[in-house]
N, C-alpha and C positions, 0 to 999 in steps of 0.2 A: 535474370539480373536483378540484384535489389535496388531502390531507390537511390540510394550512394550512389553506386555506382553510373546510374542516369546523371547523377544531375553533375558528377566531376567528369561525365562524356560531353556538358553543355546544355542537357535538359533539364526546364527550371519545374517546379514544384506545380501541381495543380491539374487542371488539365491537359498541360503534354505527357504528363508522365502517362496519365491513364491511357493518354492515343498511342505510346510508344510502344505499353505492354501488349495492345491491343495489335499493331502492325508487328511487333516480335513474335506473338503466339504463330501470324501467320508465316511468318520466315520459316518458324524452327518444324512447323509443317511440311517445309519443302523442303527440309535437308540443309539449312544453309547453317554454316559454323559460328560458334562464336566468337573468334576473334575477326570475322566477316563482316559478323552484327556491329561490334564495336568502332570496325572501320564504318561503316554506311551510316552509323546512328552520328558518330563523333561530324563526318563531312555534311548530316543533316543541318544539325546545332549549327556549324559553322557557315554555310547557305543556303537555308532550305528553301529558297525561290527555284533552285536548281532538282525540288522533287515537288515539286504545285503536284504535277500533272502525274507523279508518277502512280500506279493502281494502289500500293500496301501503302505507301509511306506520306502521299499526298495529303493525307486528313491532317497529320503531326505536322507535315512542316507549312501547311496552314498555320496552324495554331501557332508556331512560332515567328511566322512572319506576324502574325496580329500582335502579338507581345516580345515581337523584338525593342519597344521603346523602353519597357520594362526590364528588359535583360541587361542593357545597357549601363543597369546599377542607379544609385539613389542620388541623386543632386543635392542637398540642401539648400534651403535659401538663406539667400544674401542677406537677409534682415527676417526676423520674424513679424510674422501678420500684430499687428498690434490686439492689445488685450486691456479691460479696466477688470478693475477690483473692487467688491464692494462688501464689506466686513472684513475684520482684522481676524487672527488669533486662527486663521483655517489650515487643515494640514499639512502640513508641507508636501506631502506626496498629488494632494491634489493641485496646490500650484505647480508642482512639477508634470503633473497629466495636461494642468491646461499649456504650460508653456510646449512641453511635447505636440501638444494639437496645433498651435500656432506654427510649428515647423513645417507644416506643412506645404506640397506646391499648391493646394489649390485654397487652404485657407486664406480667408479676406479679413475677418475681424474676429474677436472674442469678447467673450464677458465671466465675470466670475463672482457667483449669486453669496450672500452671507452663509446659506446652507451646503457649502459645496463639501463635498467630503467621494471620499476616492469611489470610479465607475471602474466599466472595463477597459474603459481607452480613454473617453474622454470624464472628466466628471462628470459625479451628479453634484446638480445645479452649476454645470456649467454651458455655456452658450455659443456656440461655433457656427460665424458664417463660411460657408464657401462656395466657392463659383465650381457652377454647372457639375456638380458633385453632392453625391449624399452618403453618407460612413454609416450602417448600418447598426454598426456597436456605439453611438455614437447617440441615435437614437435610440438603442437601449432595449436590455430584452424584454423588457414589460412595453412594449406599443401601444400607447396612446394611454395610457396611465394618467386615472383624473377622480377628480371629488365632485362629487353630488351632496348637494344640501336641499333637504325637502321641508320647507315651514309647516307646522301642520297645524291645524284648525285644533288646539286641546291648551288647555292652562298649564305653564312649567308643573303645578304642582298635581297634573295627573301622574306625571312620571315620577315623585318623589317617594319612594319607600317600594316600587314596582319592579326593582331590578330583577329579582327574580322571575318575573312572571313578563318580564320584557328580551329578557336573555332569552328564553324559550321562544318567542316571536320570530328573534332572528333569526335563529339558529333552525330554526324551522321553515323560514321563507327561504334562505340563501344556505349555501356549503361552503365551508372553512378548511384550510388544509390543503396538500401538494396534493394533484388529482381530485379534488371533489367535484362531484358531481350531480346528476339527477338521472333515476333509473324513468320516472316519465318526464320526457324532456319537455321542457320549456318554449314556447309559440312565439317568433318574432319577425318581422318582415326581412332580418339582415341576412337570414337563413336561405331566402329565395333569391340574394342575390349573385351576381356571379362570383362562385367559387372552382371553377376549373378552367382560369385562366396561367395558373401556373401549375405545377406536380406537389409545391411542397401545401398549397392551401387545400388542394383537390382530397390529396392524402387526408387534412387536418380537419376537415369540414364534418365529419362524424364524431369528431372530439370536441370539436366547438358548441355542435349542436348538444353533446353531452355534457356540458360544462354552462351552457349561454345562463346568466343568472345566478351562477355561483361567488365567490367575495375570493377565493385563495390565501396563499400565507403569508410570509414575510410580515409586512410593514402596511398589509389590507386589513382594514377592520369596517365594523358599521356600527354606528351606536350613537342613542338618543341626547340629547343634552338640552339648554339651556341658549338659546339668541341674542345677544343684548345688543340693540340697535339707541346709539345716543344720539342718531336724528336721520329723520326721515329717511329712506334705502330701500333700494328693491321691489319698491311702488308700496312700501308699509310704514306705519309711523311708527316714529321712537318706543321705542319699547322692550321689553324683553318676552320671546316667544319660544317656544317648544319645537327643538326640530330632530330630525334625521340626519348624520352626517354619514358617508363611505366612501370608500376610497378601493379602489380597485380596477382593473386593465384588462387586458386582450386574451389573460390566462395563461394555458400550456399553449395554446395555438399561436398568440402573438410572438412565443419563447422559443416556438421551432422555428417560426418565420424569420425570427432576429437573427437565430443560429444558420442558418441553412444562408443564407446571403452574406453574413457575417463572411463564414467559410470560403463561399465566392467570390468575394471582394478580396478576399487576404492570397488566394488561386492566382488573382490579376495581377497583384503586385507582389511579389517575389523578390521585389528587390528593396524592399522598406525595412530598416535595422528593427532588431527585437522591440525597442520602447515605442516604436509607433504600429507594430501590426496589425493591433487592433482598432487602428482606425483607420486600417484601409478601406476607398474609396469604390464606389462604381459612378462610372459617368450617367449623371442624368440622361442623356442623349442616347444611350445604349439600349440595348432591348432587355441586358438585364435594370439597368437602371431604371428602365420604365417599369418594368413588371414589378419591382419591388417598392416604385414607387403606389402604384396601384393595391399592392398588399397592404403597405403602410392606412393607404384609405382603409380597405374595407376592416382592417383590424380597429381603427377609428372607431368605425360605426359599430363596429361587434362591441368594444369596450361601450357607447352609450347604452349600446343594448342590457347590455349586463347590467349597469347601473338602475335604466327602467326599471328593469325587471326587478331587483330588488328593494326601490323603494317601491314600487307597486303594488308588492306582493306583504309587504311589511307594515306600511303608511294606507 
């Protein structure tokens, strides 16, 4: 049977489908016909409380009693969660992402930054509270994506006329680009922490370790400039000083972690129209909720690491 055909017998998208193929394989092992199948699958969808216990079929209609609230189809709310706005002139498509995100059941509040310009679900620079729920696309496939500024003991005008021989520094401490990495890897405490608490870190943790200290592409850079502080800050006086600026995140690893829950979250809810399924939800409370909450940390500490390492190895 193809998927169609599953999901117009009542099987909704995600993990029933896969249990369904999986109790059909064994049906059609015992001789049983297809328009047999269609009957027993269609009377599952319609109460599978009435095959818990059965040996093939018990795992699917599991599965469907857990996401019968789901099946049930999409509610909208009565009022959308309220939202502030801060800068004019922003795209239209990304106040239409935020107002999208306020549709939500479990959003509580929003915010919408001067930078906001269109994400995967929700914006970037946009700001979504919600109760006892976390949207994985929502936070974003760069995980924990952050700037490092390093003051460094040297007068602005070492780096004046250096460019050349300062590009070579970098480019040499850290890797640039989709996939860079390091053939002798990089030494850091975040390496020895737990990474097989879930399949999809356990899988990534050889690519992490290949990458820990690299910069990536997009919108990461690393490069020297100029501090001007017009009073006192950051325990130094007014001044202008020579620094380190970078910008960079959790890498390919945080971007398979984002995808891979992402996918999960969107399994769960099957019944959220096209414009919001990228921001479907997993309940905090859940065990995937937790576990992905747990990713989100240790991707944290991977992105500081990254950062360490490449002012460390540069500064």
């Amino acid at each position: 049977m193809k998927i169609r055909e599953l999901q117009n017998l009542g099987i909704p998208k995600g993990a029933p489908i896969q249990l369904a193929y999986e109790a059909i394989d064994e049906t059609v092992k015992a001789g049983i016909y297809r328009e047999t199948l269609r009957k027993t699958i269609k009377a599952i969808a319609a109460n599978p409380k009435a095959y818990v216990e059965e040996p093939i079929w018990g795992e699917l209609a599991a599965s469907l009693l857990k996401s019968d609230w789901a099946r049930a189809g999409f509610s909208p709310r009565h009022e959308p969660a309220p939202y502030r706005r801060w800068g004019s002139g922003m795209e239209s498509e990304s106040i239409r992402q935020m107002e999208n995100a306020c549709n939500l059941p479990v959003s509580i509040a929003g915010a919408l930054m001067p930078d906001a310009h269109v994400g995967y679900g929700l914006p970037i620079g946009g700001v979504l509270a919600t109760r006892n729920a976390v949207i994985p696309y929502a936070v974003g496939m760069d995980i924990a994506c952050r700037m490092k500024l390093t003051v460094l003991d040297l007068p602005v005008s070492a780096i004046r006329g250096q460019e050349g021989r300062l590009k070579n520094v970098i480019e040499k401490a850290t890797s640039f680009g989709v996939g860079g990495g390091f053939k002798t890897r990089k030494e850091h405490p975040v390496m020895e922490e737990d990474w097989s608490f879930s399949k999809i870190t356990r899988q990534c943790k050889d690519k992490a370790s290949f990458q820990l200290g690299s910069s990536g592409s997009g919108n990461h850079f690393v490069e020297f400039g100029a501090l001007t502080l017009d009073r006192d800050d950051l325990g130094l006086n007014a001044g202008v000083y020579c620094a380190l600026l970078s910008h960079s995140g959790s890498r390919g690893t945080g971007g398979q972690v984002a995808t891979h829950y992402s996918k999960l979250a969107m399994s769960l809810h099957p019944e959220l129209p096209r414009e919001l399924v990228h921001l479907a939800w997993l309940d905090i409370n859940s065990d995937a909720g937790q576990e992905y909450w747990q990713a989100m940390q240790l991707m944290g500490h991977y992105s500081a690491a990254n950062h360490y390492l490449i002012h460390r190895d540069i500064a």
